[in-house]
N, C-alpha and C positions, 0 to 999 in steps of 0.2 A: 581153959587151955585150948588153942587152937588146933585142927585136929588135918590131915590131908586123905582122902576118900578116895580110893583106886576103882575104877571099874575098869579091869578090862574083858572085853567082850569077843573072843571069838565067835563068828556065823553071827553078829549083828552087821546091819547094812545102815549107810550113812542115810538111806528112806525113814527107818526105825527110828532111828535116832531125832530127825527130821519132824516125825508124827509125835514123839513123844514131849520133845520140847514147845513145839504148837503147842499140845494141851495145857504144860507147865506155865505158857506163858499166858493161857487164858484165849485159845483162836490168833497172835497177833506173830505168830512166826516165831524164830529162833529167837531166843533170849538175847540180849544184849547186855542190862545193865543188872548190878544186884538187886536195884529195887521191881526186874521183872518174877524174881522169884517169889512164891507161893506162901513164904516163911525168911523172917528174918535171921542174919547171920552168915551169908554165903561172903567170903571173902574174894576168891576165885572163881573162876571154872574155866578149863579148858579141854577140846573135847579136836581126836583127830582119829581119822581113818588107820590102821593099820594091816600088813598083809592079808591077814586072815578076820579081820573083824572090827573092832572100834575100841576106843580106851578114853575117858574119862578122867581128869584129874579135879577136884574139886578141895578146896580150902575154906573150911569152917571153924567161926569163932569158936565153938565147942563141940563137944562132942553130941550134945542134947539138941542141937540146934540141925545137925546133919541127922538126928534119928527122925524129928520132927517133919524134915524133908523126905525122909526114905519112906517114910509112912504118906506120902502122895506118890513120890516118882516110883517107888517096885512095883505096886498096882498097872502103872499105867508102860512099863517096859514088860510086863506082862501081857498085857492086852493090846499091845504090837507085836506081838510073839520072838520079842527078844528070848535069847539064851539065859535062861536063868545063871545068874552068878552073887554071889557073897561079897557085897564091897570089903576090899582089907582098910580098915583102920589104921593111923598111924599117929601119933602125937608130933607136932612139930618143932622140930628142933631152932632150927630158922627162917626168920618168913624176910622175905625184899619187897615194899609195894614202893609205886611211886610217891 
């Protein structure tokens, strides 16, 4: 079942964000496609500045395919000195792709 992965990040900076998807993407700059991800399964991802911090939305075929992920990206929003936060989990009810 597909699943949607909330980060939102207060006191992250779009630099953060920035360093962390470089690494994700292996040195080659901001992600673009799903096959730039690390791990198969990314349906989505979108990612935007807000007042206070940055927010995350991400859409995964399952649920095991986003932990396989969180198990590269927490490490490394870590070691940018992101704000620790708890992705909330959501099962999805309806998905639109093109």
């Amino acid at each position: 079942m597909a699943i949607v992965a909330i980060f939102d990040q207060p006191g992250m900076t779009q630099a953060q964000y920035e360093q962390v998807a470089d690494k994700v993407n292996q040195g080659h700059g901001l992600v673009k496609s799903p096959t730039d991800w690390p791990v198969p399964g990314l349906i989505s991802h979108t990612s935007a500045p807000t007042p206070d911090g940055w927010f995350v939305a991400d859409v995964w075929e399952s649920e095991e395919a986003f932990r396989r992920f969180s198990e590269i990206v927490l490490p490394l929003l870590r070691e940018a000195g992101a704000p620790e936060v708890e992705p909330k989990i959501y099962p999805v009810f309806n998905l639109v792709t093109p």
